[in-house]
C-alpha positions as CSV (number, residue, x, y, z in Angstrom):
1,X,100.1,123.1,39.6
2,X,100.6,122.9,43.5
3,X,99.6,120.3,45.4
4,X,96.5,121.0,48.1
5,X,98.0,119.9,51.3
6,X,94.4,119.9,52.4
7,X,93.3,117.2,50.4
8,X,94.3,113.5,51.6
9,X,96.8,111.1,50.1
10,X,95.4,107.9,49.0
11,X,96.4,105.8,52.3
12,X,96.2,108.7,54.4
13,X,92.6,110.3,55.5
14,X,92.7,113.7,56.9
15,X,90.3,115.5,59.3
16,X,89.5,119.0,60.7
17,X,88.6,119.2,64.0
18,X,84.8,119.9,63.3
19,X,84.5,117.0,61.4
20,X,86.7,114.9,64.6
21,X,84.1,116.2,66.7
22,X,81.3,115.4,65.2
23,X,82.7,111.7,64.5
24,X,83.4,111.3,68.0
25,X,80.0,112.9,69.1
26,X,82.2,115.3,70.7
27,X,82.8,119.2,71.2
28,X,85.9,120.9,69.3
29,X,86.8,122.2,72.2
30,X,87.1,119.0,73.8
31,X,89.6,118.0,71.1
32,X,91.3,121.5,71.1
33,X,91.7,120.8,75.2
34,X,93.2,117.3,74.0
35,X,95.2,118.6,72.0
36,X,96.6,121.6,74.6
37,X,97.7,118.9,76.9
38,X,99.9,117.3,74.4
39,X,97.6,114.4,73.2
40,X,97.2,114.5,69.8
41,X,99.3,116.8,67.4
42,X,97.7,117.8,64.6
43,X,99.2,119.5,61.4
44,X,98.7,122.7,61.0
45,X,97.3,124.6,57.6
46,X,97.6,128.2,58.1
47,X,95.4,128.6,61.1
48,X,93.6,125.2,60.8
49,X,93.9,121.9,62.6
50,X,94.4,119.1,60.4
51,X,94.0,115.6,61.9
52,X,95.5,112.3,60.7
53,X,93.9,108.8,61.3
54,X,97.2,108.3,63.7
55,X,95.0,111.2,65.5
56,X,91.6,110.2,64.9
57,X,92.8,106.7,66.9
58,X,94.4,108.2,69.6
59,X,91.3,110.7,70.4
60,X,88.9,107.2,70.1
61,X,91.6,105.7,72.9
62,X,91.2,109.0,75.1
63,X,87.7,109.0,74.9
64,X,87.5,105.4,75.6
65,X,89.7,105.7,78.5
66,X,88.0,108.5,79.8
67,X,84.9,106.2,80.1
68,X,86.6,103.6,82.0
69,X,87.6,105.9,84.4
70,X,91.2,106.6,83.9
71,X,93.1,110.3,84.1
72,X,94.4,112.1,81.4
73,X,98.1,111.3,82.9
74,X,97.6,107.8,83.0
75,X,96.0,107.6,79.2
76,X,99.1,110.0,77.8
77,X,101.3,107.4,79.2
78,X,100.3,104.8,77.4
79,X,99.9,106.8,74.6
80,X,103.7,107.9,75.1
81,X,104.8,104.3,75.3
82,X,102.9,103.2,72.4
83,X,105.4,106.1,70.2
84,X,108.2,104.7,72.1
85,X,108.1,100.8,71.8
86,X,107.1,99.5,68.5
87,X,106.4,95.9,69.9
88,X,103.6,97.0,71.6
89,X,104.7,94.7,75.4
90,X,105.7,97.9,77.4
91,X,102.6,99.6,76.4
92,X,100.9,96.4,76.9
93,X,102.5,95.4,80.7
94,X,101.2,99.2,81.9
95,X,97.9,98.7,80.2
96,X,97.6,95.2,82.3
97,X,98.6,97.3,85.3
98,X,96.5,100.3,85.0
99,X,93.3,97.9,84.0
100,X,94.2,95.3,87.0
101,X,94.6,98.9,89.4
102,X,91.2,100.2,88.2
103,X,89.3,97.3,88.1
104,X,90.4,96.9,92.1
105,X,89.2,100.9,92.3
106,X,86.1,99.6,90.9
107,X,85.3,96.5,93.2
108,X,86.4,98.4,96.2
109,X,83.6,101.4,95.3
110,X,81.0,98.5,94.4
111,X,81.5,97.3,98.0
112,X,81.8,100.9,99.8
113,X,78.2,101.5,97.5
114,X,76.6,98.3,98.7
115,X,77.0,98.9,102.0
116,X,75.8,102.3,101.9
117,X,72.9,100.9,100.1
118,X,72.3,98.1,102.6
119,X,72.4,100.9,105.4
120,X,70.1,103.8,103.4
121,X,67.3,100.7,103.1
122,X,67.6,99.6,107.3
123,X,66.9,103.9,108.0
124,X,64.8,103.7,105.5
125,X,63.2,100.8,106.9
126,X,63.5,102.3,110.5
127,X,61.9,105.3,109.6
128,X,58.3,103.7,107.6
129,X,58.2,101.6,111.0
130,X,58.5,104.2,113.3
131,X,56.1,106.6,111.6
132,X,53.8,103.7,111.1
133,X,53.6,103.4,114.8
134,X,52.8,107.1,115.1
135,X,50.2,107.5,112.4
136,X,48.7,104.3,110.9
137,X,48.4,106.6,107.3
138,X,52.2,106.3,106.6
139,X,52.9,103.6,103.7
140,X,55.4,101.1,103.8
């Protein structure tokens, strides 16, 4: 009797890309995209896509550095270092780097917004006061 190569070894859970998605509360599309720009490599089964947990972790750190703001380049770098240096400290030293660079993105932006903020409420304020001279109806 053949083996299914569909069904998982013991240590080794497998996934199709439907089930991925649905996991990751996103589309299979998203992962197909993913997986076009050299992400993740799935096995393939005939036509299907068949996802290892190797996979399954590297689409959780896309998606979680996709939240944190940073580009696919930057993410499939570290990704690529993580293959290439089984200690871990490369991919750790450009992971301190790339965190240290967005979290200075991210404080530079806060400031930019406050400012704009601070600005918006003085028109703002201008504007109530000035119609409020003109027509006593105007709420502040």
């Amino acid at each position: 009797m053949l083996d299914n190569p569909l069904e998982p070894l013991p240590s080794e859970q497998l996934y199709t890309v439907t089930e991925l998605a649905a996991e990751l509360d996103v589309t299979p599309r998203t992962i197909r995209f993913y997986e076009a720009k050299g992400l993740v490599k799935p096995q393939r089964v005939g036509a299907r896509r068949i996802f290892s947990r190797r996979d399954r972790a590297r689409l959780i750190l896309i998606l979680r550095g996709k939240r944190l703001g940073f580009r696919l380049r930057e993410i499939k770098e570290y990704l690529d270092l993580y293959d290439a240096d089984p200690t871990q400290t490369t991919q750790t030293a450009a992971l301190l780097k790339a965190v240290r660079a967005r979290i200075f993105r991210l404080q530079e932006q806060r400031k930019a917004l406050e400012q704009t903020l601070t600005e918006l409420i003085e028109i703002e304020q201008q504007a109530v006061a000035a119609l409020a001279a003109h027509s006593p109806a105007v709420k502040r």
